[in-house]
N, C-alpha and C positions, 0 to 999 in steps of 0.2 A: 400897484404903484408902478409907472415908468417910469424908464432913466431915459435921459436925452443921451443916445449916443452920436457923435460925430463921424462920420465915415469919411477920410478925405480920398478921394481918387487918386491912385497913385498908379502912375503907368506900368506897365509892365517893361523891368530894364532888358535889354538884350544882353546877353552873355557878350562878353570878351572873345577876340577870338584866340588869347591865349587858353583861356578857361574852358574853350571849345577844343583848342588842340590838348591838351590836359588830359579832359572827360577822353577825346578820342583814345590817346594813347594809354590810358588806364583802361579800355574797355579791350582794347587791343591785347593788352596785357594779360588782361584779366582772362581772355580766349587762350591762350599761350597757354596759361598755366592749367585752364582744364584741360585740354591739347593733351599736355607733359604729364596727370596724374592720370586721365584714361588710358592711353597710353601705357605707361607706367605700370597699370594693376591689369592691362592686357596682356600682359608677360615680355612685354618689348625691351631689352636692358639698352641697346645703341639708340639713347632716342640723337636726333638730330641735333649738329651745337647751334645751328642759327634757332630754332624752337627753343632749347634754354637760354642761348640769348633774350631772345626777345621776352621769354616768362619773367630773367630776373634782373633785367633792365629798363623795360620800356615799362613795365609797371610802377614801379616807384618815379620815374622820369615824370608817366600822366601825372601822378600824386602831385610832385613836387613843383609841376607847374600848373596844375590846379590851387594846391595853396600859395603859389606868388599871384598868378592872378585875384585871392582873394585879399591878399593884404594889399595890393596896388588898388581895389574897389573901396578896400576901407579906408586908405589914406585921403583915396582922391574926394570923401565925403566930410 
C-alpha cells in the first residue's frame, strides 16, 4: 500500500547575519576555552586575562545572540 506524500519545496533560508556573528563568536569562544584548559593541565598557572576574557565572555555573548537571532526568525513567521 502507498501513501501519497506531499513534498513542498522549501528553500533553503540563509542565516541572519546576527545568527552568523553568534555562531562566530560562540566558536570563537568555544577556541578560548580549550586554549585556557590545555593550557591549564600543561602546568601554566599565569594564563593570559585577555584569553579568560574572551573564554568567559565572548562565549555566552555568541550564545545570547544566537538565541535573539532565533526568537527575531520565529516572530518574523
Amino acid at each position: 500500500m502507498e501513501t501519497a506524500v506531499r513534498e513542498t519545496a522549501v528553500p533553503a533560508a540563509r542565516k541572519s547575519w546576527l545568527m552568523r556573528a553568534g555562531i562566530g563568536l560562540f566558536a570563537i569562544g568555544m577556541v578560548a576555552v580549550v586554549a585556557v584548559f590545555v593550557m591549564f593541565a600543561s602546568g601554566l598557572e599565569d594564563l593570559p586575562v585577555w584569553l579568560s576574557a574572551a573564554a568567559g565572555v565572548v562565549t555566552p555573548l555568541g550564545l545570547l545572540l544566537g538565541l535573539i537571532a532565533l526568537v527575531r526568525e520565529h516572530r518574523q513567521r
